[in-house]
VEXROMI-202731 format. One record per atom (N, C-alpha, C, O): residue number from 1; residue in one letter; x, y, z. Coordinates in pm, whole numbers, always signed. Example, Ala and Ser with C-alpha at 12.3 -4.5 7.8 and 13.67 -1.06 7.14 Angstrom:
SITE   pos   code        x        y        z
SITE     1      A    +1319     -569     +780
SITE     1      A    +1230     -450     +780
SITE     1      A    +1320     -330     +780
SITE     1      A    +1424     -332     +846
SITE     2      S    +1285     -225     +708
SITE     2      S    +1367     -106     +714
SITE     2      S    +1290       +3     +787
SITE     2      S    +1341     +114     +804
END
This chain:
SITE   pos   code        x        y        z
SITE     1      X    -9541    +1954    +7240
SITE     1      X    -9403    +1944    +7281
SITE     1      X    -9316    +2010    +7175
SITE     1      X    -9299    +1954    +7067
SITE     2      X    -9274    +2102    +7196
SITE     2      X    -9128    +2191    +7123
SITE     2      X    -9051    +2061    +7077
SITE     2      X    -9030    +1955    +7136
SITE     3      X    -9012    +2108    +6943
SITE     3      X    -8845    +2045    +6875
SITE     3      X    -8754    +2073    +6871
SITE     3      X    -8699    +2129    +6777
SITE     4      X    -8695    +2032    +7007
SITE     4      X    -8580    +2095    +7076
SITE     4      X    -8412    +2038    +6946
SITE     4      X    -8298    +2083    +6933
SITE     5      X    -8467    +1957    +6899
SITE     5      X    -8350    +1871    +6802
SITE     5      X    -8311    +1920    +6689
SITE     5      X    -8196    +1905    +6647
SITE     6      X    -8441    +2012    +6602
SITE     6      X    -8388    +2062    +6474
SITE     6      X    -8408    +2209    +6504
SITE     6      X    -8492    +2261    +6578
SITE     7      X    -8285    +2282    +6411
SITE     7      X    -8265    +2381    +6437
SITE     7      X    -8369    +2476    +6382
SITE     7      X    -8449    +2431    +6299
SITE     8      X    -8377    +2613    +6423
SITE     8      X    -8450    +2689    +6441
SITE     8      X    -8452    +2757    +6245
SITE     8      X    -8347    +2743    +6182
SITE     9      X    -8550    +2808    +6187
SITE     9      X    -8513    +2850    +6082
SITE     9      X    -8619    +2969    +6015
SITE     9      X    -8736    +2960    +6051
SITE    10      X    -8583    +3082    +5917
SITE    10      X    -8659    +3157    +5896
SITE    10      X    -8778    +3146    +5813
SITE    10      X    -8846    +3242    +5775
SITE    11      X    -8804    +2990    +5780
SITE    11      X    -8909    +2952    +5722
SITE    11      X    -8907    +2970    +5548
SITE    11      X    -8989    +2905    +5483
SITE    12      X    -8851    +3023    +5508
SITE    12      X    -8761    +3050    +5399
SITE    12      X    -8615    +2997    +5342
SITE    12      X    -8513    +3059    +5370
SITE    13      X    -8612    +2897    +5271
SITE    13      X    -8514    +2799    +5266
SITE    13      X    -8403    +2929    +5194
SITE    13      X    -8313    +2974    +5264
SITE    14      X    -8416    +2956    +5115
SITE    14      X    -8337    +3079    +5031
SITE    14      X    -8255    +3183    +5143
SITE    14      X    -8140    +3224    +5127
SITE    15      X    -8327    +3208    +5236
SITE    15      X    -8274    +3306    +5328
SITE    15      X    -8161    +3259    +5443
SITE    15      X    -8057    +3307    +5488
SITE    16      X    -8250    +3124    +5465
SITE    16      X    -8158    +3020    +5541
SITE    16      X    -8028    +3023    +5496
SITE    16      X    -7928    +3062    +5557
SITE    17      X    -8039    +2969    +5355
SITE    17      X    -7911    +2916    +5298
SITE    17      X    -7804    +3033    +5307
SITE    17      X    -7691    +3016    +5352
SITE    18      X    -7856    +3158    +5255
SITE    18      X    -7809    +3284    +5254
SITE    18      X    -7733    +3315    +5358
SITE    18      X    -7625    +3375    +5348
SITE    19      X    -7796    +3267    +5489
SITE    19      X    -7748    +3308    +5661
SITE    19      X    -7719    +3206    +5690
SITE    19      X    -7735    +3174    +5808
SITE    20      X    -7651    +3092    +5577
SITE    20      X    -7606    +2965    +5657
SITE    20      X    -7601    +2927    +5793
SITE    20      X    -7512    +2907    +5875
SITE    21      X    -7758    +2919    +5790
SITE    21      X    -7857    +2889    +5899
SITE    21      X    -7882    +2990    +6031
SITE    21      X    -7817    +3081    +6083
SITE    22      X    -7981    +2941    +6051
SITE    22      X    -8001    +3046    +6193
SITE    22      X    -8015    +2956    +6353
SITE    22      X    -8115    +2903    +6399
SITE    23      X    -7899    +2963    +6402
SITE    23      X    -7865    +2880    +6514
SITE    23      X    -7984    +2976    +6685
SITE    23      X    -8028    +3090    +6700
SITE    24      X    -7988    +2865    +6761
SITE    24      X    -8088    +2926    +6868
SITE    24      X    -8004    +3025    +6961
SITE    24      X    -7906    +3013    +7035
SITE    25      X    -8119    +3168    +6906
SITE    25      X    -8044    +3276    +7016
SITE    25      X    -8007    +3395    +6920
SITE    25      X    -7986    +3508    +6962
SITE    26      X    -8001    +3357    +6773
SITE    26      X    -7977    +3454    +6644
SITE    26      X    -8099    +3541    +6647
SITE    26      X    -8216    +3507    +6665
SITE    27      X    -8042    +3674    +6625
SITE    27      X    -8188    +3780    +6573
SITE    27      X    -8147    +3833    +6470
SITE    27      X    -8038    +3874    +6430
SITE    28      X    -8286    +3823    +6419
SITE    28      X    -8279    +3892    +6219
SITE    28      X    -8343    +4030    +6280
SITE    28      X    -8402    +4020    +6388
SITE    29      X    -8338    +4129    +6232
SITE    29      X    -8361    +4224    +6245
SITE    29      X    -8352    +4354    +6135
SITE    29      X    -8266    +4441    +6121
SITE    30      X    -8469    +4330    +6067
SITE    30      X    -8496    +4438    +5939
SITE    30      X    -8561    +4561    +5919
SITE    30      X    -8661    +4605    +5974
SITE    31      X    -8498    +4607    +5842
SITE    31      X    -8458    +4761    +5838
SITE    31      X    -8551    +4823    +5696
SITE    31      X    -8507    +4899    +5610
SITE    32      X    -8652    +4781    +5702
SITE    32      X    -8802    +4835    +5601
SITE    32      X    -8837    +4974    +5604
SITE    32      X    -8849    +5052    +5699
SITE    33      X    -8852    +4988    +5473
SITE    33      X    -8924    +5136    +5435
SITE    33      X    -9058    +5126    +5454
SITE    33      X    -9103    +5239    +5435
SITE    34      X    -9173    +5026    +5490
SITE    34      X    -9284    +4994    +5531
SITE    34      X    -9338    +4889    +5571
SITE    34      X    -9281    +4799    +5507
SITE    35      X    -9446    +4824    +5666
SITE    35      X    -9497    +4727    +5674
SITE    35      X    -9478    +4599    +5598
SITE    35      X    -9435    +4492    +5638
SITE    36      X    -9525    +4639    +5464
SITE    36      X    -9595    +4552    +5398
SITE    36      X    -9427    +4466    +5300
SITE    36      X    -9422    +4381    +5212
SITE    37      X    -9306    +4550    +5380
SITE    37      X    -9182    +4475    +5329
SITE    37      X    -9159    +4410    +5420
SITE    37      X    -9088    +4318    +5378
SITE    38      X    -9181    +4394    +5571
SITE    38      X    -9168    +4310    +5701
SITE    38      X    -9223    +4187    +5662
SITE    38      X    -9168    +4076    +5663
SITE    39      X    -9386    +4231    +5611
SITE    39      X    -9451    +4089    +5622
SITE    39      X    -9441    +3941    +5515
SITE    39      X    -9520    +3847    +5521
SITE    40      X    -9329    +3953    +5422
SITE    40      X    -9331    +3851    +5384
SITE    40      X    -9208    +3768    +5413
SITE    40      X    -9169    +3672    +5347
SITE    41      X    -9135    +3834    +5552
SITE    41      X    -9069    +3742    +5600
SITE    41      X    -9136    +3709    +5719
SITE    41      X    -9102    +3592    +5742
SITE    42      X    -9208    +3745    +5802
SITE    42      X    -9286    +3751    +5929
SITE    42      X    -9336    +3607    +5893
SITE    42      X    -9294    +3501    +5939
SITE    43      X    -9452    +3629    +5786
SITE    43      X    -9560    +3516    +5776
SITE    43      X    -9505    +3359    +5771
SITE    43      X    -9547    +3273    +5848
SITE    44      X    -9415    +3338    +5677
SITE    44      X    -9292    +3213    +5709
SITE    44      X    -9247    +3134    +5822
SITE    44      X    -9242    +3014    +5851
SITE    45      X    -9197    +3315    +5909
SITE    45      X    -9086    +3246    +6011
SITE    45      X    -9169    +3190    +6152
SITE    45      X    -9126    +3122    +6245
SITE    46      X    -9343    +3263    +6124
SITE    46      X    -9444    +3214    +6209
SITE    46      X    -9485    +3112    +6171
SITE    46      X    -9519    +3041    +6266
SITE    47      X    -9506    +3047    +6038
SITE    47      X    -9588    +2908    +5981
SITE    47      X    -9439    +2835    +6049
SITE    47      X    -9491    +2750    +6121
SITE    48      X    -9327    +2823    +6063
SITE    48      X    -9218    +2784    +6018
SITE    48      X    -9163    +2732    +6224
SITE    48      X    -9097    +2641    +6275
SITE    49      X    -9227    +2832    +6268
SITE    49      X    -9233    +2799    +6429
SITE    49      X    -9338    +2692    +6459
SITE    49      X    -9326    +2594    +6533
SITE    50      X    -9435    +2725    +6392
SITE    50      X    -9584    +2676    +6464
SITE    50      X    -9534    +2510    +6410
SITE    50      X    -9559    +2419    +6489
SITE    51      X    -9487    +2486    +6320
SITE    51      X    -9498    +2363    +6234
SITE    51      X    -9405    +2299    +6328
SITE    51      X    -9434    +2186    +6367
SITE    52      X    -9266    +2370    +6384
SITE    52      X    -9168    +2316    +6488
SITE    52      X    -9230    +2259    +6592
SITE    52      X    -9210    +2141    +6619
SITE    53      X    -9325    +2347    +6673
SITE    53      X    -9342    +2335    +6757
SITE    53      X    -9324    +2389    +6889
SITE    53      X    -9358    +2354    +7001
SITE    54      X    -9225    +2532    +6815
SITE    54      X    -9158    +2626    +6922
SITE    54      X    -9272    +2717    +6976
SITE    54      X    -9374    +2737    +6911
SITE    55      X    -9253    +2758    +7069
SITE    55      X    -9323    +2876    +7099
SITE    55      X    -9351    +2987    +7038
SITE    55      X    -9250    +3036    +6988
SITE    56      X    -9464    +3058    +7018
SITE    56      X    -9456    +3170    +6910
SITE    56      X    -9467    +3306    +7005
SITE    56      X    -9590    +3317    +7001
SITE    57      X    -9449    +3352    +7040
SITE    57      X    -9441    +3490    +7090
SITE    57      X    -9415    +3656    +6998
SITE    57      X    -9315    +3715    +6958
SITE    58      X    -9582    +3689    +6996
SITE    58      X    -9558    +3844    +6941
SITE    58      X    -9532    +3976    +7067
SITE    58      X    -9573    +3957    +7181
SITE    59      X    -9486    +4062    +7043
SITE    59      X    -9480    +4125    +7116
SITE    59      X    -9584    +4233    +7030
SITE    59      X    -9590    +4202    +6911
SITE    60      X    -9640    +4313    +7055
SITE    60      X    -9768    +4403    +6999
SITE    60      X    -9736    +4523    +7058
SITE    60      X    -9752    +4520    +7180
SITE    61      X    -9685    +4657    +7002
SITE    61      X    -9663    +4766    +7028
SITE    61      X    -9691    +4913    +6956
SITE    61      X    -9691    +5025    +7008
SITE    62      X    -9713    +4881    +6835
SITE    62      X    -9701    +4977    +6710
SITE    62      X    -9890    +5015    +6666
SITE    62      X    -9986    +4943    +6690
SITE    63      X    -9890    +5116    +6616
SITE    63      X   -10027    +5140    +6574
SITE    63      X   -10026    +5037    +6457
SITE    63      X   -10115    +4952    +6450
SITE    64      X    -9918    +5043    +6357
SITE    64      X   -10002    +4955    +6264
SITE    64      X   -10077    +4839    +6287
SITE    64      X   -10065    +4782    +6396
SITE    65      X   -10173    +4784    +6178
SITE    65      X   -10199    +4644    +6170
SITE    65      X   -10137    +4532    +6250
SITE    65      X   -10014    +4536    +6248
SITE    66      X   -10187    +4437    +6318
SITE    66      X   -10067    +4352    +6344
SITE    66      X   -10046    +4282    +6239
SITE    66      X   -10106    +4298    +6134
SITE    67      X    -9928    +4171    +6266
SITE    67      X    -9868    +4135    +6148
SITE    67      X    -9894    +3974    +6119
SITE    67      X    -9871    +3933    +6005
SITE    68      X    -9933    +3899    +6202
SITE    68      X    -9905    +3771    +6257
SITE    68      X   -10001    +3749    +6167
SITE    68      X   -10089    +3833    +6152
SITE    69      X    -9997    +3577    +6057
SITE    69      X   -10078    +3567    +5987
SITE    69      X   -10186    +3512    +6062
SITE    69      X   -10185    +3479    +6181
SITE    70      X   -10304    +3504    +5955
SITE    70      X   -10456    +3442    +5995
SITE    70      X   -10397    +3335    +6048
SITE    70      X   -10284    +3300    +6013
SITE    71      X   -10508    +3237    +6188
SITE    71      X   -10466    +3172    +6236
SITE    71      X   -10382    +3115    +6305
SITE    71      X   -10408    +3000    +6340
SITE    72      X   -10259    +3174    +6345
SITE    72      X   -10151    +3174    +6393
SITE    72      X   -10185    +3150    +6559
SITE    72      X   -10265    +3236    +6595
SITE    73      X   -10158    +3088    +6633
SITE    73      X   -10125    +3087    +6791
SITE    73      X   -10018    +3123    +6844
SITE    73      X    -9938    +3048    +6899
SITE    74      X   -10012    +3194    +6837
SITE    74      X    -9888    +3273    +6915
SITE    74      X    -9964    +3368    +7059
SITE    74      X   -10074    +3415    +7087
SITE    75      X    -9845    +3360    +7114
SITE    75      X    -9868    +3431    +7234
SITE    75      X    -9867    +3570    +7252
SITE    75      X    -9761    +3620    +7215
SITE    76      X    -9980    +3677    +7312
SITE    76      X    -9908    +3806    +7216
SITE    76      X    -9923    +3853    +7309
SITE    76      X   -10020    +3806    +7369
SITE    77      X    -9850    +3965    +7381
SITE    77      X    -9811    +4064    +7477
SITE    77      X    -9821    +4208    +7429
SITE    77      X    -9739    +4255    +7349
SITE    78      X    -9926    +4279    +7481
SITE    78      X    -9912    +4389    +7426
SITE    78      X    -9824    +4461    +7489
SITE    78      X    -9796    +4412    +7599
SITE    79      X    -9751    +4590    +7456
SITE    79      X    -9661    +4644    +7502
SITE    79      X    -9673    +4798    +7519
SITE    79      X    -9764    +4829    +7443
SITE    80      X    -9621    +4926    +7589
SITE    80      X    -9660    +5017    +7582
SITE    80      X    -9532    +5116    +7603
SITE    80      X    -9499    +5168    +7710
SITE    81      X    -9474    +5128    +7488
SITE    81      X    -9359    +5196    +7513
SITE    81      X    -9323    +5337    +7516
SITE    81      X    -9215    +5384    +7482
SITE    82      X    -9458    +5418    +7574
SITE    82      X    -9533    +5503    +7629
SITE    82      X    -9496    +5531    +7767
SITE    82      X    -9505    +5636    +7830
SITE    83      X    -9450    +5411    +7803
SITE    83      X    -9428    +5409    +8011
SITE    83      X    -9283    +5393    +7957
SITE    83      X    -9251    +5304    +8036
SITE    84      X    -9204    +5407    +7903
SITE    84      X    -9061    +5408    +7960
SITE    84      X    -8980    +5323    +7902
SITE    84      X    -9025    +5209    +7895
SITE    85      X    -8865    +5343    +7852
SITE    85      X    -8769    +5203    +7823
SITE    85      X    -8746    +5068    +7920
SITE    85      X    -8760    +4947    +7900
SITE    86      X    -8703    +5153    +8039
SITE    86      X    -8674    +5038    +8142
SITE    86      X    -8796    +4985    +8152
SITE    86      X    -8761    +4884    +8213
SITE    87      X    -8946    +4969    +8137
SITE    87      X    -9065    +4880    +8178
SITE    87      X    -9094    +4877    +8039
SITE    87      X    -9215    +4859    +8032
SITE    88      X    -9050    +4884    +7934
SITE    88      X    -9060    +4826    +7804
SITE    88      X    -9018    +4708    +7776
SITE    88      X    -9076    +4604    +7745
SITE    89      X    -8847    +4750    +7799
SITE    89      X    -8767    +4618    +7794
SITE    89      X    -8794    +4533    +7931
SITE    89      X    -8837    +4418    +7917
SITE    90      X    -8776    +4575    +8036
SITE    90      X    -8807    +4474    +8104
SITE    90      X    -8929    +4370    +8108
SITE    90      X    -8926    +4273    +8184
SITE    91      X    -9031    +4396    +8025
SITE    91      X    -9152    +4375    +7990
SITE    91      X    -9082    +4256    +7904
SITE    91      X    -9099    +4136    +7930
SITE    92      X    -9027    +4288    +7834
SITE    92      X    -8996    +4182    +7691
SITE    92      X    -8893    +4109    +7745
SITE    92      X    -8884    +4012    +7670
SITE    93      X    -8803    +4098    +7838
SITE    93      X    -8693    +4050    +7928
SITE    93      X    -8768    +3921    +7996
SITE    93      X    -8739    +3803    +7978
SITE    94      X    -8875    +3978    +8081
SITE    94      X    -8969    +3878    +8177
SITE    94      X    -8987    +3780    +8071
SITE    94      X    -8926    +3673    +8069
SITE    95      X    -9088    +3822    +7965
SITE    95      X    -9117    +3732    +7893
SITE    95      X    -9024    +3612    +7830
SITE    95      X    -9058    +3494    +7822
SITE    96      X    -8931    +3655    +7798
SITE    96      X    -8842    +3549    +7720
SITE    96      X    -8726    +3509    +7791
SITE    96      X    -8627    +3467    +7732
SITE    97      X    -8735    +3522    +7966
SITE    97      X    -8690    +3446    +8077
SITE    97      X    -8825    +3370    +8084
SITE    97      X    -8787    +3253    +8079
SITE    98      X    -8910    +3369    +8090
SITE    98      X    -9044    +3282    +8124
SITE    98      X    -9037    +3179    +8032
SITE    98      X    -9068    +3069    +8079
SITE    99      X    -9006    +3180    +7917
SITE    99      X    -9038    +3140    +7781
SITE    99      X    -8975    +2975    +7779
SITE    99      X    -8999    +2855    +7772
SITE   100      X    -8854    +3104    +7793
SITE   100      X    -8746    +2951    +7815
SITE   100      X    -8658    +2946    +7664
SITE   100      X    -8668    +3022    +7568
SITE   101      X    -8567    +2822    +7682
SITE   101      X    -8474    +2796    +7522
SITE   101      X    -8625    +2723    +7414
SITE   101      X    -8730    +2662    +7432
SITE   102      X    -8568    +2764    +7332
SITE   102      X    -8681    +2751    +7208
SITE   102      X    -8768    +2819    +7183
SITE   102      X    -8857    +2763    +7119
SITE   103      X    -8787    +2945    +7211
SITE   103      X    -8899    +3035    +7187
SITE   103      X    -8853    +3132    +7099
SITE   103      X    -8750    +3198    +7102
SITE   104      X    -8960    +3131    +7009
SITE   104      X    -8970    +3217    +6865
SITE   104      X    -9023    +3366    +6878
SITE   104      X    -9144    +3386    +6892
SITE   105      X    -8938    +3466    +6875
SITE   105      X    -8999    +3601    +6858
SITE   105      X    -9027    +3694    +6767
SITE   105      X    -8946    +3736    +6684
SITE   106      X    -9186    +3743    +6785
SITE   106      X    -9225    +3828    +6627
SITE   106      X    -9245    +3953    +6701
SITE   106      X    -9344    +3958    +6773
SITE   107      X    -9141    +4088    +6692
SITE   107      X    -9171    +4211    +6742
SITE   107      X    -9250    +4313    +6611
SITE   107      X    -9232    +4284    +6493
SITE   108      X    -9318    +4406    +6642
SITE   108      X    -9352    +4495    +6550
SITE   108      X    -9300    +4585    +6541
SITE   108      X    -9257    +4648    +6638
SITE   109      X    -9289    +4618    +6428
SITE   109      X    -9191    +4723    +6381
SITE   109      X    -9187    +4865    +6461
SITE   109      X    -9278    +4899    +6537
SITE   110      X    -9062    +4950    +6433
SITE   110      X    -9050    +5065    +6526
SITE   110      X    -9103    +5179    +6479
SITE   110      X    -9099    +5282    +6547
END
């Protein structure tokens, strides 16, 4: 059962405080010179869902590595943004109308 009661957070108390908090429906969205600067906010904001209880949802699109740490349950959708914007996004649209309020999203980088 999801914890619909406490608010949603980047798993990172420092960053939180920084973004005096992250309310449901907020997107962080970072702007990295490589991978390996994504993933030490990624790994957090996934331990940081799973522990909630929210839904974890990756979306999987990029050649790199995926990102999602060991063990993680998340739901992962691969994506192919190869066929088109409109069946890209609508791809990722379906999903997080399906999902519902409380669902946590980990996209891979562009």
């Amino acid at each position: 059962m999801k914890n619909i009661y406490s608010l949603p957070g980047s798993g990172l108390n420092g960053l939180d405080e920084i973004l005096t908090g992250i309310l449901p429906g907020d997107n962080i969205v970072w702007q990295v010179d490589s991978i390996e600067d994504y993933i030490p906010f990624v790994h957090p904001f996934c331990r940081k869902s799973e522990n909630d209880q929210r839904p974890l949802i990756y979306f999987r699109f990029a050649e790199h590595p995926a990102i999602l740490p060991e063990g993680t349950s998340a739901e992962i959708h691969l994506l192919h943004p190869e066929s088109g914007f409109e069946t890209f996004i609508s791809e990722i649209f379906d999903v997080i109308e399906r999902v519902g309020t409380g669902g946590c999203y980990v996209f891979d980088c562009l």
